[in-house]
N, C-alpha and C positions, 0 to 999 in steps of 0.2 A: 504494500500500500504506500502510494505519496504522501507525504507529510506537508508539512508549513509550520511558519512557526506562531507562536502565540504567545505574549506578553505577558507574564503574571502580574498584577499590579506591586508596588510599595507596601500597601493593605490590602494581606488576603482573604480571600473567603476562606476558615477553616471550618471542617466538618469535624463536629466530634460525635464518636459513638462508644459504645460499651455492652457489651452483655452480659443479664445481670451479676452474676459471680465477681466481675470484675468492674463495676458501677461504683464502690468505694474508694480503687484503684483511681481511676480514673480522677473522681472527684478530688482526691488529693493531688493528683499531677496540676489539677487546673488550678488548685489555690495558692500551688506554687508558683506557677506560671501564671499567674493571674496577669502581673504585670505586664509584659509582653502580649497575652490574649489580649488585654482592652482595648487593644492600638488595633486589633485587626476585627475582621466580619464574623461572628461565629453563627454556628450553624448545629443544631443537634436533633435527633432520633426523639421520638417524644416524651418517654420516661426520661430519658439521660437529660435531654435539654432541661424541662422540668426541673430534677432536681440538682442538675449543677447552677441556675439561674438562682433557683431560693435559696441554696448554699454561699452562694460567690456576690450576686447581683448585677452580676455579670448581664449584659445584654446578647440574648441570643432567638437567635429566629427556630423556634422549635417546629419540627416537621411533626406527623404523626409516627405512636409507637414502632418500631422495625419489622414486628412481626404483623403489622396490621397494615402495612406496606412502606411503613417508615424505608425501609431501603433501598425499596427502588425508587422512592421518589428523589432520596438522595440522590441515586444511579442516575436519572430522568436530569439534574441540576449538572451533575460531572458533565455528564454528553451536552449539556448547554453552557459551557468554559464557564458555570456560576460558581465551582469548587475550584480553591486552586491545591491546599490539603486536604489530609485526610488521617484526622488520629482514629484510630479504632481499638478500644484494649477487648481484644474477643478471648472466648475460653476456649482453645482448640481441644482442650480433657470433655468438655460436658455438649452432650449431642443439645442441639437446637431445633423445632419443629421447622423454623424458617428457613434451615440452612441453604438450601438453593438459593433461595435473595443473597444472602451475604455470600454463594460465590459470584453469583451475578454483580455484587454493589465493587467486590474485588476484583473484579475481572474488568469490569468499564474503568474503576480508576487504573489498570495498566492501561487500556486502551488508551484512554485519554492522558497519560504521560504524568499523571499526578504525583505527590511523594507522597504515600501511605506510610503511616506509624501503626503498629503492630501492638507495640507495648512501652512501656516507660523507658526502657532503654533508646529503643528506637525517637519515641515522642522527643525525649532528652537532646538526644543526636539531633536531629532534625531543628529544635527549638534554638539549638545552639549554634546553628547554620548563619554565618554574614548574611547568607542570601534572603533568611527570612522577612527580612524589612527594606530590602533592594525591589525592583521591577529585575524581573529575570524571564529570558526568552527561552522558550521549549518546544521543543517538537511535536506538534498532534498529529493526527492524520487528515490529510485536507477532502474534507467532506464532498467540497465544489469537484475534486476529481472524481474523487469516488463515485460521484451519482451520471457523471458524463460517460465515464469509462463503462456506467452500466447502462444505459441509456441510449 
């Protein structure tokens, strides 16, 4: 597939997700990270958003629950260059009824070239990145071909 490139802005849209086992995990990354999150766009699944919003007071645009389609709507904003991260602390030990969504919500953020965090270490790495508060240019896949080439 042809690519093109795309701009991430200075302030990004981050998505944040969690499933539940690891929802306290989470919650404590963001209060450390608070500072840094309030400079950018958050974005969360709709328990997690919820309760990291009354926790933090953080402003954030809550989607609906992940299992109630919370994640593909996520998936639905990625494929619309509206995400530019994506922390996710998932439980890869405990099965999930929705697991399809969440390979699908993973699998568009590779398509669309996004940085996905996994876990606190990752989240850490990632948060710690120069790049995070720069405009940084990335490679998607350019759509405008894609749809000529089939057409």
């Amino acid at each position: 597939m042809q690519t093109t490139t795309r701009t991430m802005p200075a302030h990004k849209h981050v998505a944040l997700v969690a499933h539940d086992s690891c929802k306290p995990e989470l919650l404590k990354w963001v209060q450390e990270n608070k500072e840094k999150l309030q400079r950018h766009f958050l974005y969360a699944t709709g328990t997690t958003g919820r309760i990291l919003s009354n926790e933090t007071g953080l402003a954030i645009k809550s989607l609906i629950s992940g299992p109630m389609g919370g994640d593909q709507q996520l998936g639905a904003l990625i494929s619309e260059k509206e995400i530019d991260i994506m922390i996710f602390f998932w439980d890869p030990l405990e099965a999930v009824p929705h697991d399809p969504d969440v390979k699908a919500l993973l699998r568009i953020a590779n398509v669309w070239n996004i940085p996905v965090a996994m876990n606190k270490s990752s989240a850490d790495f990632l948060f710690a990145s120069s790049l995070l508060e720069k405009e940084v240019d990335i490679q998607v896949p350019d759509y405008e071909k894609y749809l000529e080439d089939r057409v």
